[in-house]
N, C-alpha and C positions, 0 to 999 in steps of 0.2 A: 236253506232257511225259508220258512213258509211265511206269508202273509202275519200272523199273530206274532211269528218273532219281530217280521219288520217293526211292526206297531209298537213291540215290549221294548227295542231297541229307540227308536223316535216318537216314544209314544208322550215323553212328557213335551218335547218340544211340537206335536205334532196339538197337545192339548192347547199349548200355549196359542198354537195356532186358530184351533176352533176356539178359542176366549177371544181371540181379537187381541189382543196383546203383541203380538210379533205379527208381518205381515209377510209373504214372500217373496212381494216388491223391495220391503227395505235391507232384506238380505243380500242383494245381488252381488254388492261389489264384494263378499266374502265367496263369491263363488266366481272372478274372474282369475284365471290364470293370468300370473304378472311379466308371464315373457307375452303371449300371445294379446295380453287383452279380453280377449273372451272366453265365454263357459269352459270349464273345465269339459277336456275329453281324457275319461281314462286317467285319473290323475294317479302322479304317483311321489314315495313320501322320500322327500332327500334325506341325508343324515342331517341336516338344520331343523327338521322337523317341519320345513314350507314345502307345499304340494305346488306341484308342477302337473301340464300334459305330459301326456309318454311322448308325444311327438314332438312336443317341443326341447326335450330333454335331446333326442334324437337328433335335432336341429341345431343345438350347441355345442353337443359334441362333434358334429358335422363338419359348423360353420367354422369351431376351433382347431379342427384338426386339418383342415385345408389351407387356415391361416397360417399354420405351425409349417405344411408342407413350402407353402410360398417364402413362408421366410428364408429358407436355403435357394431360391431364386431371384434373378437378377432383378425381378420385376418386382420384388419383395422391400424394396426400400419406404416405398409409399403409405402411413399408415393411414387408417380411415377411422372414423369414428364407430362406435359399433350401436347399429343399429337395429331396427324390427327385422328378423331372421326370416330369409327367402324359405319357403317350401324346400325339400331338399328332395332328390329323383329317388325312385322305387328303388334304382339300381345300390344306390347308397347306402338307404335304408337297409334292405337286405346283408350289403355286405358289412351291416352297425353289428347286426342279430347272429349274425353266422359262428357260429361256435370254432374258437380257433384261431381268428382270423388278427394278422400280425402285417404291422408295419413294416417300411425296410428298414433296414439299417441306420439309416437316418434322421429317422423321423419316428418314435415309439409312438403307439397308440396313445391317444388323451384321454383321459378317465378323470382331469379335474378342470371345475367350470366354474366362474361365478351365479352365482345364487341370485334368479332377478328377483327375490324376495326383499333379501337382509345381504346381496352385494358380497356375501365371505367364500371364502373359495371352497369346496364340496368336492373331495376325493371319493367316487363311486368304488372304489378298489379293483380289484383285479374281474369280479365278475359282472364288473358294471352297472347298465340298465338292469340285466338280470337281476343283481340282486337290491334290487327296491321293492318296495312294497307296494300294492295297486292300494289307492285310498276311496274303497270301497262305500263307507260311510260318506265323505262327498260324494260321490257321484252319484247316488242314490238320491241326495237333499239337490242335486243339481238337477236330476230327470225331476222331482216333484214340482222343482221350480216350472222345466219350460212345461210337465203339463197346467200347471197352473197359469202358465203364460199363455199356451194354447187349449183354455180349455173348449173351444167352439169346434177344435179342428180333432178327430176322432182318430185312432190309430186302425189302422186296416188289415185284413188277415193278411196270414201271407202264404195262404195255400188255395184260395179261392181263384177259380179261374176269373181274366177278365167279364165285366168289371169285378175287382173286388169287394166282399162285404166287410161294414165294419165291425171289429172284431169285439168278441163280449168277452173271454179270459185269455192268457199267458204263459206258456207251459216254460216252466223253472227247468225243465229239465229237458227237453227241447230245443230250449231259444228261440222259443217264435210264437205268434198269435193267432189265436185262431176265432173264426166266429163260433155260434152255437152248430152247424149243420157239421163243418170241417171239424170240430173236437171231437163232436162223435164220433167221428169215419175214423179218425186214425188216433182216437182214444176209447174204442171198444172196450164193455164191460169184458169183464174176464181176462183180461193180459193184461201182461207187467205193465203198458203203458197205461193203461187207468191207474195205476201207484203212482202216477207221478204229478210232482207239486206244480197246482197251479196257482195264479193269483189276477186280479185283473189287469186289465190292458197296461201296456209297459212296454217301452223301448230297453229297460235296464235291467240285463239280465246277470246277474252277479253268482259265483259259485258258491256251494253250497260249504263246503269248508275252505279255511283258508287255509291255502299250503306254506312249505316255510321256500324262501329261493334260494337259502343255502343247501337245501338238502331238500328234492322240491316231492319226493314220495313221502314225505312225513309234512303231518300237520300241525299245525299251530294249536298249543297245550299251555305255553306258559310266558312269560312276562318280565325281561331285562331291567329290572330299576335300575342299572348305570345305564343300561345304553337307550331306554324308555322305549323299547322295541319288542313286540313280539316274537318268540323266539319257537325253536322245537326239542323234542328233549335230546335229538344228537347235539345239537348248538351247546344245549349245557353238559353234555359228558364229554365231549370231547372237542368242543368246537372253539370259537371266539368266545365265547358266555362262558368256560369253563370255569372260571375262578369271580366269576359276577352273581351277586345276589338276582335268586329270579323268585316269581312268587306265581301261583296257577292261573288260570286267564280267567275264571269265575271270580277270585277275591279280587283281583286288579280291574274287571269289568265293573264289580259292586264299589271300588275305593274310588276309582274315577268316575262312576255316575255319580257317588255321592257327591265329589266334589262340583263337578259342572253343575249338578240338579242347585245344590246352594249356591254356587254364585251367580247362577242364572235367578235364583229366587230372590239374592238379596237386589240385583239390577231393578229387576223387577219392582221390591220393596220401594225404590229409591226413584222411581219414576218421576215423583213429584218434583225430587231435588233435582234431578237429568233435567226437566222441562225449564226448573226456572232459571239455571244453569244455562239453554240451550237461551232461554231469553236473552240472560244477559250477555251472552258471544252475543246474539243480534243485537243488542246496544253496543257492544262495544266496536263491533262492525262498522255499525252508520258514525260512530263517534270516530275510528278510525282513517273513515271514508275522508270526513270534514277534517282533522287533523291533516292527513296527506293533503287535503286540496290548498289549506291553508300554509301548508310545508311549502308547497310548489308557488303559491303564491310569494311567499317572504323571497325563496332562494330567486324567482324572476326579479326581484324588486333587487336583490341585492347585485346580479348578472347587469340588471338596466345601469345599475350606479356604476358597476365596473365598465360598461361601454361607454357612457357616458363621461368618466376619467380619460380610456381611450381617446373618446374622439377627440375631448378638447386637448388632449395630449398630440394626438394626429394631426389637428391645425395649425396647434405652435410650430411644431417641428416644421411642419409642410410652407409654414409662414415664413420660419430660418431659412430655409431654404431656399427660398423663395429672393429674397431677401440679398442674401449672400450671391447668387445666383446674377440677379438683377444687379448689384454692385460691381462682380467681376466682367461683365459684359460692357460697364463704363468704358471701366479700367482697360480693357481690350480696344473699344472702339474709339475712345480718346489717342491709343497709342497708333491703331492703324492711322489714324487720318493725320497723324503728326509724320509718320513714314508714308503717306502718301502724298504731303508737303515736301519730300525730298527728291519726287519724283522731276524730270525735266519740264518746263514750262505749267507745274501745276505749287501753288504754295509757298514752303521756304526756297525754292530755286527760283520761281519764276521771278519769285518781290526781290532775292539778289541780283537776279540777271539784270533789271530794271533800273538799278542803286546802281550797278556799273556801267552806265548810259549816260551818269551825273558828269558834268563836266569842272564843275564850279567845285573847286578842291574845300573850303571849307565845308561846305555844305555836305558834301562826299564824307568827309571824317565826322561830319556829325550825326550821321546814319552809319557808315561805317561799321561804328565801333559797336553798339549793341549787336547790330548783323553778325559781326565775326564772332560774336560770344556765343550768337545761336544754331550758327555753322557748326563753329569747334563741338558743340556740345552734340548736336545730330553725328557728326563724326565717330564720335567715339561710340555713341551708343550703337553705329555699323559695328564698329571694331567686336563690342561685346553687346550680341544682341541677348538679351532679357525679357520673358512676356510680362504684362505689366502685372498678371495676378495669377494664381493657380486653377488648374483642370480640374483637379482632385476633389473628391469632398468626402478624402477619407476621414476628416473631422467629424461629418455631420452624417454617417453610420450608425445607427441606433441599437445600446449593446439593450437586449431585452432578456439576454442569459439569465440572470438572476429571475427576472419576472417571471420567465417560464417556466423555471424549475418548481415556482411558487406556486403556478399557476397547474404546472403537474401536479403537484400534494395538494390541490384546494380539494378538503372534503367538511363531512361534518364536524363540528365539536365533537372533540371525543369526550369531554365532561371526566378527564384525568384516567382515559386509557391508553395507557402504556403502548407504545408501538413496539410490533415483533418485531425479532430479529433473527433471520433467517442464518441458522448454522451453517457455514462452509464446508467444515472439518467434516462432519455426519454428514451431508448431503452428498449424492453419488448419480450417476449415470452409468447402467451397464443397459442392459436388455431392460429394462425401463428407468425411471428417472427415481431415486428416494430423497426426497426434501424433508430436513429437516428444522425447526426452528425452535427461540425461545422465549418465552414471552415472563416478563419481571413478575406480572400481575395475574399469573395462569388461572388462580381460581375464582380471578373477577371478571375471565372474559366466558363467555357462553357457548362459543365456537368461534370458526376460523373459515374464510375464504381463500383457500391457496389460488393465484389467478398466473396464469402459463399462456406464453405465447411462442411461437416458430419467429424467428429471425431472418429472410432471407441475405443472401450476399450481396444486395446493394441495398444494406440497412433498411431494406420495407420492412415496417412493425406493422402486422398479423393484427386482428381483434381477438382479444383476452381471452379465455377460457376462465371459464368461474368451476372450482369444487368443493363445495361444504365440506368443511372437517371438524370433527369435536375433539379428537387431541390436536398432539403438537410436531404429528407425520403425517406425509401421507405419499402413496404409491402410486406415479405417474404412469401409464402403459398408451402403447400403440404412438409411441413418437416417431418420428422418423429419423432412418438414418444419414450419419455425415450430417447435424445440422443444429444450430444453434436455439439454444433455447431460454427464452427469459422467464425466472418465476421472481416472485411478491406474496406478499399473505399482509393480511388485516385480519384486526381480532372484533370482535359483535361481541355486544355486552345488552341485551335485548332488542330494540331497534334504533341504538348508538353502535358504530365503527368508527376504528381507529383510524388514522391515517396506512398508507400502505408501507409496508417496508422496505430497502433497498434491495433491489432487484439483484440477483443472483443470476449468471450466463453461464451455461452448462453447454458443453459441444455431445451429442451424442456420437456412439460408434460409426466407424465410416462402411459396416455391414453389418445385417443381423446376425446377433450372436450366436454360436457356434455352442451346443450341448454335450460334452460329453463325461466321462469319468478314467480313472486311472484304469491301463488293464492291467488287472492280476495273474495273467496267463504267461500272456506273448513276454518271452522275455525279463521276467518280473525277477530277481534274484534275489528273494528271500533273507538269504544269509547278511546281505547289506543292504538292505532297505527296507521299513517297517510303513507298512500303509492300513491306515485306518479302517474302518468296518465300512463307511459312508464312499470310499473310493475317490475322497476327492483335495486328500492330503496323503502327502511320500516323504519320508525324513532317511534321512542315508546317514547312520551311525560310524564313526571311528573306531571299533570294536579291536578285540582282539585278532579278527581274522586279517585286518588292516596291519598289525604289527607283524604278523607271521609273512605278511606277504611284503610287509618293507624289506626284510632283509635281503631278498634278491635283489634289491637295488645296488648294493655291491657286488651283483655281476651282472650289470646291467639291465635288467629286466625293469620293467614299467607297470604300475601299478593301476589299470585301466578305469572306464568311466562303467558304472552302472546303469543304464537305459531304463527306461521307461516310458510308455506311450499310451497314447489316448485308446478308448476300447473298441471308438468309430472312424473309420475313412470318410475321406470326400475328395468326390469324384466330379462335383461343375460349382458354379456359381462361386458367392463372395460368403464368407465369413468370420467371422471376431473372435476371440476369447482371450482371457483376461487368466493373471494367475500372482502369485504374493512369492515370493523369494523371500523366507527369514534372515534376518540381518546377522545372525551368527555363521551363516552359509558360508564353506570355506571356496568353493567352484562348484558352479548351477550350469549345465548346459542348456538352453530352450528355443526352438523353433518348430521347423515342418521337416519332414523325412518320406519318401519316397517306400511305397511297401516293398518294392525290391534292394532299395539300398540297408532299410530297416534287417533282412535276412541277412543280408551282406554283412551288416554287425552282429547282429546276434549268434550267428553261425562259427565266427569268428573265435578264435582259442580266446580264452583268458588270460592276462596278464601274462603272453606269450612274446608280443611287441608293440614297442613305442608306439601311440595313435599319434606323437609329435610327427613322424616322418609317414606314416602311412597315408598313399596316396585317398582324399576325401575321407577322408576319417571326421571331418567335426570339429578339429581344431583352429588353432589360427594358426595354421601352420606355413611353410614358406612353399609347399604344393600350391593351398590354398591362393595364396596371393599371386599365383604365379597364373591360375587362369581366373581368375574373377572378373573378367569381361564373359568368359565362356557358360551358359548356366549349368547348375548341376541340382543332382535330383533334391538335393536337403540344403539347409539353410538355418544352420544355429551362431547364436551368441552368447557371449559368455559373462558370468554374472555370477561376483563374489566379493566377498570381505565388505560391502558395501558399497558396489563400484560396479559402473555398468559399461564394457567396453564395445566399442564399437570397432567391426571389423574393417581391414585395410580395404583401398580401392582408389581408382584412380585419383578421384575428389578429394580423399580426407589428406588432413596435415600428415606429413610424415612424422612429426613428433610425437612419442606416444601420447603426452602430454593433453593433447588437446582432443585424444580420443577415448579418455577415460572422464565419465560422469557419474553425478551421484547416484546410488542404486535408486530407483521409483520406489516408493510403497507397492505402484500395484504398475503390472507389465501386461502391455497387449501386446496379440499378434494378428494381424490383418493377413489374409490370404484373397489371394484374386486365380482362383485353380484356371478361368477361360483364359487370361492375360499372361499367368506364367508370374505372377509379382507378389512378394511380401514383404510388410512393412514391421515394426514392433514401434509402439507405442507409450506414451508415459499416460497414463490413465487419469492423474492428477490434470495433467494441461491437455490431457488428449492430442499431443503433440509427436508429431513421426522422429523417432530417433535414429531411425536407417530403414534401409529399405532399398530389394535388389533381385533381380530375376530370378527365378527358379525355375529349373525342369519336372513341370507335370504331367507327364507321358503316362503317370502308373497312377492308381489310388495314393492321397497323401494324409498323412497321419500326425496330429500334435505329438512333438517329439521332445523328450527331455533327458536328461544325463546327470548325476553328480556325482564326487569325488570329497571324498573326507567328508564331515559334519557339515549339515545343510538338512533344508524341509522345503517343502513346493508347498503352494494351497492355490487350488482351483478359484476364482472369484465367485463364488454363490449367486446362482438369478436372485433378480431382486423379484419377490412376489407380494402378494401380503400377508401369506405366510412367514416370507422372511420376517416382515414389521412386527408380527405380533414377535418373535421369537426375540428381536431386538428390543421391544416393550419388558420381555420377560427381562432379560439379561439387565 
C-alpha cells in the first residue's frame, strides 16, 4: 500500500486532524491495550471484535494454561486473584507458535480466554493465534500517535555505519529506513529495487496485501456480514463462510467508510451539545462532591448518636454492676466476721467464755438465755454452711444478639427496594461457584453487587469481595478448594442500595475438578448403551437384546454389567468429578478402576458368569467383604431405584437398613491417586458418604457400569458460557 493509499484510507480523519477538531493527545486511551495498559503492539482482532497485543494474547493463553496444568497438582488448591500477566520466556512462546504442538493427556491445550475488553470468554478455535487477524488500521493510528508524541526525536537509518544518519524515507518493501546517501547505494536506478514503495520515515511497516489465516496463500477479496470478517474466496467455497452472505471488500470498504465518515460528521455536528453536556457533568460533579460531603456528615451525626446511646447504655450497666458487686461484698464480709466471731477467744466465743465466769446464778440466766439463742443459731449455720450472696453474675451478661444482627443490616434507606433473595435450589459449586438470585422488583433495580467471602475453620470472616452484576447470576472462578464460602447480593437502584440478603454458605470441592468425557472406544458396547454426540451422557436401554439374554437365566447364566469409562487416566495428585444418576436408573455402578483391572473386565466373556461370585468383580459381593481391609485396584458403588448404598466394612451397621440412603441429585467422587484414598460425595451438602483405600500402582480411570434402564450425566463445568446457555433455557 503506498503513501496516497495510506492518506485515501485516513485521510478524512487525518483532515479532521489538520482542522483541529480531533487531537492525537485526546485519542490515547482508544489506543491502550486493556490487558497490558499500553500502546498497542501488533494488535490483533478477537472474535468480540476488541483488539488485543499479539503478545498479550500469548500471555493469557500462557498464564491459563499453566493454571489448568496446576490444577491437577497438589499445590493447585490455592486460588489467586488474577492479575497484570508476568512477561512469559521465549521458550514458551515458541512452543505457543509451533505448529502441532499438543498437550498430555491431561491437560488439553486452551484456546479460550476471557476477553479483558468486555470480560465474555473468546474461543480462538483450533488454529488459535494463528487464526486472528493483525489490526493493521490501529497500528498505523498508534505509530502516528507516538510520532506525534516524539516529534523532536528523528528516526535513524538503519544501514548507515556508526554514527548513524537520520533517515529521510522508508522502504515498504524492505522494512527499513534509509537516509538520502544509503537509498541510493542499495536503491540503484535500473533494478527492481528502485520499484519498490517507499514512504517517509516510519517504524510501521505493514504488508502490502492482507492475507486470509485460514488459508494464508490467498488473499483477502471479500467480506462475512454474519461473521463481520474479512474473509478469502476458499472461506466462501468451501470454508466456514460457506453458506454466509459475503459481499466484495471494495463495497464493504465504501458501506463502512460511509457509515463512520457520518457518525463521525454527526459527533462532530453535535459539538456544541458534547461541550454543554460536558459542563453540566462538571456541575453535577461539584454538586455530587457537596452531596457526598454532606452524606458523610449526617451518617457521622447519626454514628455520634448511636455512641452516644452506647455509652450511656455502658454506664448504666457498668453502674449495676458496680452496684450489685458492692452489695454482695457486704453480704460476704458481714458473714465472715460473724464466722470469725466463732473463732476461740475472738467474738461470739470469747463474750461466752466470759458469761461462764458469772457466778451469781440470776444474773447468769439473764444473759444466758439470749447467748444460747445465738450459740444455737452459729451452730447450725456449721452444720449447713451457706455463702451469704452469689459469685455469678450470669444475670447481669448483656444479650446484644439482636442489636448486632441490626447493627449487621445497618445500611441506607432503601426508599422501597426490595431485598434479593439469593436462590438455593439454582446456586451451585462445582469448578466454580454459580449463584443465583431473585429479586420481586427486578426492573426497578439498576444492578447488583454479589459480595463473597472464604470462611476459615475457626470461623475468621475474610473481607468481602465486591462484583457488579446487571442480571440476576453471576459466575464465581479461582475459589479455593475444600472450603467454605459466604455469598449476599444487594440490589442499586442509582445511588440507592438495598439492604443485603441472607448469606448463602456453599463448601467447595475438597480437589480441583477433574475434566473428562465418556469413552466411545475402550470398551463402549453399542448394542446396550446409547451415548450422546457431546460424550458426556450414557443411558443403558432394556431392549430386546436384554430379553433374549434373560432366558439363560434358566440355566443359570447371568446377565452382566455394561462398563464404561472415562476417556483420560490419572496418574498423581487430587481430583473431583461430579455426575447425575436418572431416578428411573434400575442399577448404576460408579467409582475409580485400575487400567489393568479395567482389561481384566473387558476381556472378559459376556454373560458367561455370575460377577455376584467373581473374585473383585465390582459387586457387593461376599469376596468383596471378605478382604476390605486389604486395598484393591477399583472401588465402585452402587446406585439405583433411587437409593444410594453404601458398601460393607468394618464400621457400618450390619443392618442393611441403615446402609441404604437416598439417591443425591448429584454424586462426587474424590480420588487422592499419592494417598491411595477415595471418597464419594453428596454434591447438595458436599458431605463424604464413604470413603476407602484404593490400590493405585497403575494409571486410574473414572469407572462406571449399568444394568437394565438407567442414564449417567457428567456434571457440566460451570463457565459463563454455561450462564448464558442457562439464560437461554
Amino acid at each position: 500500500m503506498s503513501e496516497s493509499g495510506e492518506i485515501s484510507e485516513f485521510g478524512y480523519i487525518m483532515e479532521l486532524l489538520a482542522r483541529g477538531k480531533v487531537t492525537i493527545k485526546n485519542i490515547e486511551r482508544e489506543l491502550i491495550c486493556p490487558a497490558c495498559k499500553e500502546l498497542f503492539t501488533h494488535p490483533l482482532i478477537l472474535p468480540c471484535q476488541h483488539s488485543i497485543c499479539h503478545k498479550c494474547v500469548k500471555e493469557l493463553l500462557l498464564t491459563l494454561d499453566d493454571s489448568f496444568n496446576d490444577m491437577g497438582s497438589d499445590n493447585s488448591n490455592q486460588g489467586s486473584p488474577r492479575l497484570r500477566l508476568p512477561s512469559p520466556s521465549v521458550d514458551k512462546i515458541d512452543r505457543l507458535n509451533r505448529p502441532g504442538w499438543k498437550r498430555n493427556s491431561l491437560t488439553p491445550r486452551t484456546t479460550t480466554f476471557p476477553c479483558p475488553g468486555c470480560e465474555h470468554d473468546v474461543d480462538l478455535g483450533e488454529r488459535g493465534i494463528n487464526g486472528l487477524f493483525r489490526n493493521f488500521t490501529l497500528e498505523t493510528i498508534v505509530e502516528r500517535y507516538r510520532q506525534a508524541a516524539r516529534a523532536a526525536t528523528a528516526i535513524m537509518c538503519d544501514l548507515c555505519k556508526p554514527p548513524p544518519q537520520e533517515s529521510t524515507k522508508s522502504c515498504m518493501d524492505c522494512s527499513a529506513s534509509y537516509c538520502n546517501e544509503c537509498f541510493k547505494i542499495y536503491h540503484p536506478w535500473g533494478t527492481v529495487k528502485a520499484q519498490h514503495e517507499y514512504v517517509g520515515p516510519t517504524t510501521n511497516f505493514r504488508p502490502k496485501i492482507l492475507m486470509c489465516p485460514e488459508h494464508e496463500m490467498e488473499r483477502i477479496n471479500m467480506y462475512c456480514e454474519l461473521c463481520r470478517r474479512p474473509v478469502c474466496h476458499l472461506c466462501k467455497l468451501g470454508g466456514n463462510h460457506s453458506n454466509h452472505r459475503v459481499s466484495t471488500m471494495s463495497s464493504a470498504y465504501k458501506t463502512l467508510k460511509e457509515k463512520l465518515s457520518k457518525d463521525i460528521d454527526y459527533l462532530i455536528g453535535k459539538e456544541s451539545q458534547v461541550k454543554s453536556q460536558i459542563s453540566e457533568l462538571n456541575l453535577l460533579m461539584k454538586e455530587t462532591e457537596c452531596n457526598g460531603e454532606r452524606a458523610k456528615e449526617d451518617a457521622i451525626t447519626h454514628f455520634e448518636k448511636l455512641f452516644e446511646i452506647l455509652e450511656e447504655r455502658k454506664s448504666s450497666v457498668l453502674k449495676a454492676i458496680d452496684a450489685s458487686k458492692k452489695l454482695r461484698l457486704d453480704k460476704f464480709q458481714t458473714q465472715m466476721e460473724e464466722y470469725q466471731g466463732l473463732l476461740e477467744n475472738n467474738g461470739l466465743v470469747g463474750y461466752a467464755q466470759e458469761v461462764l465466769k458469772e457466778t451469781d446464778q440470776s444474773c447468769f440466766v439473764q444473759t444466758a438465755k439470749q447467748l444460747h439463742l445465738r450459740i444455737q443459731k452459729a451452730t447450725e449455720s456449721l452444720k449447713s454452711f451457706r455463702p451469704a450472696a452469689q459469685t455469678s453474675f450470669e444475670d447481669y451478661v448483656v444479650n446484644t444478639s439482636k442489636q448486632t444482627e441490626l447493627l449487621g443490616e445497618l445500611s441506607f434507606f432503601s426508599s422501597g427496594i426490595d431485598v434479593p433473595e439469593i436462590n438455593e435450589e439454582q446456586s451451585k459449586v462445582y469448578n466454580n461457584a454459580l449463584i443465583n438470585w431473585y429479586h420481586p422488583e427486578k426492573d426497578k433495580a439498576d444492578s447488583y453487587v454479589l459480595e463473597y467471602r472464604k470462611i476459615n475453620r475457626d470461623e475468621e470472616m475474610l473481607s468481602w469481595n465486591e462484583v457488579e452484576v446487571c442480571g440476576t447470576s453471576k459466575v464465581i472462578s479461582e475459589l479455593e478448594s475444600n472450603s467454605n464460602y459466604a455469598f449476599r447480593v444487594r440490589a442499586y437502584k442509582g445511588s440507592i442500595c438495598s439492604p443485603c440478603s441472607r448469606e448463602l454458605i456453599l463448601h467447595t470441592p475438597p480437589a480441583p475438578v477433574f475434566s473428562f468425557l465418556f469413552d466411545e472406544k475402550c470398551g463402549y458396547n453399542n448394542e446396550h448403551l446409547l451415548l450422546n454426540l457431546k460424550r458426556d451422557r450414557v443411558e443403558s436401554r432394556a431392549g430386546f437384546n436384554l430379553l433374549l439374554a434373560a432366558e439363560r437365566i434358566q440355566v443359570g447364566y447371568y446377565t452382566s454389567l455394561d462398563y464404561i469409562i472415562g476417556d483420560v487416566g490419572i496418574t498423581k495428585g487430587k481430583h473431583f468429578w461430579a455426575f447425575r444418576v436418572e431416578p428411573y436408573s434400575y442399577l448404576v455402578k460408579a467409582g475409580v478402576a485400575s487400567s489393568d483391572k479395567l482389561q481384566e473386565w473387558l476381556r472378559s466373556p459376556r454373560d458367561a458368569v455370575s460377577p455376584r461370585y467373581e473374585q473383585d468383580s465390582g459387586h457387593d459381593s461376599g469376596s468383596e467383604d471378605a478382604c476390605f481391609d486389604s486395598s484393591q485396584p477399583f472401588t465402585l458403588v452402587t446406585i439405583g431405584m433411587k437409593k444410594f448404598f453404601i458398601p460393607k466394612s468394618p464400621t457400618s451397621s450390619k443392618e442393611s437398613e441403615n446402609r441404604v440412603l437416598p439417591m443425591p441429585t448429584s454424586i462426587g467422587v474424590f480420588l487422592d491417586y499419592d494417598k491411595g484414598k477415595v471418597g464419594f460425595y453428596d454434591m447438595d451438602h458436599m458431605k463424604c458418604l464413604y470413603e476407602r483405600q484404593v490400590d493405585c500402582s497403575h494409571t486410574m480411570y473414572p469407572a462406571f457400569a449399568l444394568m437394565g434402564s438407567g442414564g449417567i450425566h457428567l456434571e457440566e463445568p460451570i463457565t459463563a458460557k454455561y450462564l448464558e446457555y442457562q439464560e437461554d433455557m
